[in-house]
N, C-alpha and C positions, 0 to 999 in steps of 0.2 A: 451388454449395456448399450444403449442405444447412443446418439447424439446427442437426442434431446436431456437424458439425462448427465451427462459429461458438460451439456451447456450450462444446467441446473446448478449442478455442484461449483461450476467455474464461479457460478452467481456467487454463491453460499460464499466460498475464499473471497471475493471480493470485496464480499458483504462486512466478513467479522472483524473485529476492530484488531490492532495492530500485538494489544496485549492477546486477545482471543487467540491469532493466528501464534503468536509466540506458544503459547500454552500447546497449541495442537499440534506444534512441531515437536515440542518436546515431550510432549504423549507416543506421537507417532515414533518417537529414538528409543523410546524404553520400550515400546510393543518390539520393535524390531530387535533389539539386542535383548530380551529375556525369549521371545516365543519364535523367533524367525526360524530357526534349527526345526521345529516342532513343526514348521506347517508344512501342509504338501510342498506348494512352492519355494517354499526356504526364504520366504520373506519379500519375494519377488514384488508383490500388489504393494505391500505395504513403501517397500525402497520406490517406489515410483511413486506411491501418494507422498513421500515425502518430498520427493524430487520436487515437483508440483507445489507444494508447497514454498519449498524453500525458493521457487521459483517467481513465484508470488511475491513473497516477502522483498526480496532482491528488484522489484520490477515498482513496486510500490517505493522503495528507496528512490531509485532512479529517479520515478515520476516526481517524486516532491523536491529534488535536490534541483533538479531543471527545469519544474514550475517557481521555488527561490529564486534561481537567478538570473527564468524572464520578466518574474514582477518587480528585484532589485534594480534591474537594469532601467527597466521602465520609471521605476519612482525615482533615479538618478535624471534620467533625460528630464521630465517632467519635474524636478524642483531647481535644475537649471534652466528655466525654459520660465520666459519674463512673461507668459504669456497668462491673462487672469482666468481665464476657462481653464486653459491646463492647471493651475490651481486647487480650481474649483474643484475638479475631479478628481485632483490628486487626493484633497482631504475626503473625498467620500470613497476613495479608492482605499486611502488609510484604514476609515472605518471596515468598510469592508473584508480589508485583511486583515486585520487584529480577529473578526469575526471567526476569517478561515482559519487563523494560527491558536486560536480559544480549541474551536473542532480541531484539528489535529493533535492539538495536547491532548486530548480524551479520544483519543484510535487506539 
């Protein structure tokens, strides 16, 4: 398997939404624990796509838990902050996140 295709697939995980990903990981447990015994490799390929997997999942956690608490921080500075532009931006910053927190209810 080349690069280019391990870049592909990296795409593909990135891509599927967070139910998707949940569903493939738990596709990939039940492949592993009924047929793992039966392959050549004893499951080898498959424990490392899931690895990858679960790696994903974990790293997407991350990213949203500490994108939360640099836009909480930011919309604290900014509603203490007397200033009418930082305002201004706050409410279209609001908008704007309600937008992003709509899309991640549907991942």
């Amino acid at each position: 398997m080349g690069d280019g295709d391990d870049q592909d697939k990296e795409e593909f995980r990135e891509n599927l939404t967070d139910v998707k990903l949940k569903e493939k990981i738990k596709r990939q447990e039940r492949i592993l624990e009924y047929l793992a015994s039966k392959l050549p490799d004893k499951g080898k390929k498959i424990r490392d796509r899931l690895q990858q997997l679960e790696e994903g999942k974990k790293r997407r956690t991350f990213t949203r838990q500490k994108m939360y608490h640099l836009l909480d921080s930011l919309l604290m500075n900014v509603r203490n902050s007397r200033n009418l532009q930082a305002h201004i931006r706050l409410v279209r910053f609001q908008e704007n996140w309600d937008c992003f927190l709509a899309l991640c209810g549907n991942l």
